[in-house]
C-alpha positions as CSV (number, residue, x, y, z in Angstrom):
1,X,21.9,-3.9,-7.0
2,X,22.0,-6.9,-7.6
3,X,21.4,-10.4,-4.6
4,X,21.8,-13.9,-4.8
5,X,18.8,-16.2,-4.0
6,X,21.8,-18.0,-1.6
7,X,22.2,-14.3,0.1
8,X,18.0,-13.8,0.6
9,X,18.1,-17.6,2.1
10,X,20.7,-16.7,3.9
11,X,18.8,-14.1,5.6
12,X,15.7,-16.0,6.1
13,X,17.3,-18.4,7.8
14,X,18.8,-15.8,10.2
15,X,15.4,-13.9,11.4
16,X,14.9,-15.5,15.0
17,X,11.9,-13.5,16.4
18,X,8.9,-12.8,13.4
19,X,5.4,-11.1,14.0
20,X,2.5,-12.1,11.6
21,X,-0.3,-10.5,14.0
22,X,-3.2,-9.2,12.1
23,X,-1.8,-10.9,8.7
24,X,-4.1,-12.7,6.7
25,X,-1.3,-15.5,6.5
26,X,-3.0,-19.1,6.1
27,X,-1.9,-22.4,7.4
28,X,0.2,-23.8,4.3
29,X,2.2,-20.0,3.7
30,X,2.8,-20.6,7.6
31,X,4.5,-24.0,7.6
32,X,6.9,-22.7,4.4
33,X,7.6,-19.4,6.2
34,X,9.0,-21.0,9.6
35,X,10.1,-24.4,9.1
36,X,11.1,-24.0,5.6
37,X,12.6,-20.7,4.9
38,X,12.7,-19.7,8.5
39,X,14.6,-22.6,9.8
40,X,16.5,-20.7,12.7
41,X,13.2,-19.0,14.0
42,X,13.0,-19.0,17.9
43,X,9.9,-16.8,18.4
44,X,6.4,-17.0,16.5
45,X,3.7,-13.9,17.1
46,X,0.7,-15.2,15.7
47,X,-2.2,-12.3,17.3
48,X,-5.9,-12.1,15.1
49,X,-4.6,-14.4,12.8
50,X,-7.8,-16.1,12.4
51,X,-6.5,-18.0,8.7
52,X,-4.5,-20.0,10.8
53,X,-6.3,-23.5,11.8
54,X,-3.3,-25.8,12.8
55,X,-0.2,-25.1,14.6
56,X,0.9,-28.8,15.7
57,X,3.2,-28.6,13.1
58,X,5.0,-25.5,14.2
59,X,4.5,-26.3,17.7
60,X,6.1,-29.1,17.5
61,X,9.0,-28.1,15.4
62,X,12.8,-28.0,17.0
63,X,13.9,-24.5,17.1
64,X,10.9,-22.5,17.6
65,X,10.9,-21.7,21.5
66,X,7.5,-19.5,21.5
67,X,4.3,-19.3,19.9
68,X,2.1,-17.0,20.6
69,X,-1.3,-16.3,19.1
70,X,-2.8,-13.4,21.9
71,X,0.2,-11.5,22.8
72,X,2.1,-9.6,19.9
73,X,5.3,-8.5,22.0
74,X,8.4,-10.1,21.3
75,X,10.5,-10.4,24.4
76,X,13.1,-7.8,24.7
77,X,16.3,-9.7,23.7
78,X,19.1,-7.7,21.8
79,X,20.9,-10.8,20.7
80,X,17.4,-11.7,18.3
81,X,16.8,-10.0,15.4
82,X,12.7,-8.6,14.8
83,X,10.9,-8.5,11.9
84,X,7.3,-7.4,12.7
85,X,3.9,-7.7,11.5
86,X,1.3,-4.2,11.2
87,X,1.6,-1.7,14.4
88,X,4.9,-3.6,15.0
C-alpha cells in the first residue's frame, strides 16, 4: 500500500499528546519531532529521558500546553490522540 509523504505529514501534524519517556531521544531529534513535524502537539511526556539537555526551545513554543519530564501520564482527554513511548 502505497502513502504519500503529504499523507505521513499530515498525520504528524495531527498527534496532540506524544510520550518519549525512557527514549534515548536527544536534544536536536526533539526540536524536529515537535516543532517541526509535530506542529499541532499540545502535550510533551519527557520521563528518564536523560539525552535531553535543553527544553527552552520547546517550552517556549506556541502550541505545546504541557511538558513533562517526571510524570509519564497523559491527561485523560478523548478529544487528543496518544502516541506513547515504552510501558505506554
Amino acid at each position: 500500500m502505497y502513502v504519500s509523504l503529504e499523507e505521513e505529514k499530515r498525520k504528524l501534524r495531527g498527534i496532540k499528546a506524544l510520550n518519549l519517556s525512557h527514549t534515548s531521544v536527544k536534544d536536536g531529534t526533539l526540536y524536529v519531532i515537535t516543532i517541526k513535524s509535530c506542529s499541532g502537539l499540545l502535550q510533551l511526556y519527557l520521563e528518564n529521558c536523560c539525552r535531553i539537555t535543553e527544553l527552552e526551545d520547546i517550552d517556549s513554543g506556541d502550541s505545546i500546553e504541557k511538558v513533562d519530564r517526571y510524570a509519564s501520564k497523559p491527561e485523560n482527554n478523548e478529544d487528543n490522540d496518544y502516541v506513547g513511548g515504552r510501558g505506554a
